[in-house]
C-alpha positions as CSV (number, residue, x, y, z in Angstrom):
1,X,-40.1,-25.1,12.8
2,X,-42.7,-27.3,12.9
3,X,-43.8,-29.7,15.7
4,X,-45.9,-32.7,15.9
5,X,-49.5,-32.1,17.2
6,X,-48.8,-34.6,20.1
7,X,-46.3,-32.5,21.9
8,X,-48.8,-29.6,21.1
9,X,-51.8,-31.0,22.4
10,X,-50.0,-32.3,25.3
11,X,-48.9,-28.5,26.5
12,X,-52.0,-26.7,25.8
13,X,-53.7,-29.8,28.1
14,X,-50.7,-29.3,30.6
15,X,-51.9,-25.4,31.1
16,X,-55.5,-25.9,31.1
17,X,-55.2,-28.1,34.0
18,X,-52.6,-26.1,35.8
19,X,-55.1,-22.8,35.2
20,X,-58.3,-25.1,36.3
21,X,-56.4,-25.8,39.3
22,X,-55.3,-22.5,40.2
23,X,-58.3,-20.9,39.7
24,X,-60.4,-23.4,41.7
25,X,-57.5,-22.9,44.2
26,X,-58.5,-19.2,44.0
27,X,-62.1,-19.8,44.5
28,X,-61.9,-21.9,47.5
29,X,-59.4,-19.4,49.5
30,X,-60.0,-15.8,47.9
31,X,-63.9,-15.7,48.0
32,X,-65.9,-15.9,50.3
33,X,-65.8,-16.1,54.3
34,X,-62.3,-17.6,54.0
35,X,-61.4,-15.2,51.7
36,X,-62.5,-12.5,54.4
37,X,-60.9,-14.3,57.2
38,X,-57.6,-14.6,55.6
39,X,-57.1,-11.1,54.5
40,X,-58.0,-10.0,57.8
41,X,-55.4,-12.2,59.3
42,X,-53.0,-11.1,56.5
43,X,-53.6,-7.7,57.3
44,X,-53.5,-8.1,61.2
45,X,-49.9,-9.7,60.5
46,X,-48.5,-6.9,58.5
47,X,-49.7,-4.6,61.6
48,X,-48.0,-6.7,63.9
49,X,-44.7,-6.4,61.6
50,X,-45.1,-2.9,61.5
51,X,-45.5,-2.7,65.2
52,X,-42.2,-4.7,66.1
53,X,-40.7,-2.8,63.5
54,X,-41.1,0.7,65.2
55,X,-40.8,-1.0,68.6
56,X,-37.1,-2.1,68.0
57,X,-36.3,1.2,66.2
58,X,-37.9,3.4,69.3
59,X,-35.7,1.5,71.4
60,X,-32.5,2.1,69.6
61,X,-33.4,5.7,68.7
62,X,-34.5,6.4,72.8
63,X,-32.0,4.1,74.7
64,X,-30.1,6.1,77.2
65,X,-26.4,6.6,76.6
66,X,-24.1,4.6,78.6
């Protein structure tokens, strides 16, 4: 099947812009001192989840028996 070079040309343009954008999104967030300020925040959160995770669990596994 063939289609008309408009509709072509109109999705390649539609993923360029959609990959410059992500990319400069990358750039800005993932490099950098941001970049090391947010994965030490990411990982500081997934500690914190862990934490509360084996904190509820100890205290079902521990609690005294009525």
């Amino acid at each position: 099947m063939n289609y008309p070079k408009i509709q072509v040309n109109c999705i390649t343009q539609t993923q360029k812009q959609s990959s410059e954008s992500s990319r400069m999104l990358y750039n800005r967030v993932c490099t950098g001192y941001t970049g090391i300020v947010l994965k030490a925040v990411g990982a500081l959160a997934v500690l914190v989840v862990i934490y509360v995770i084996g904190y509820v669990t100890g205290y079902y596994v521990h609690r005294c028996p009525k």
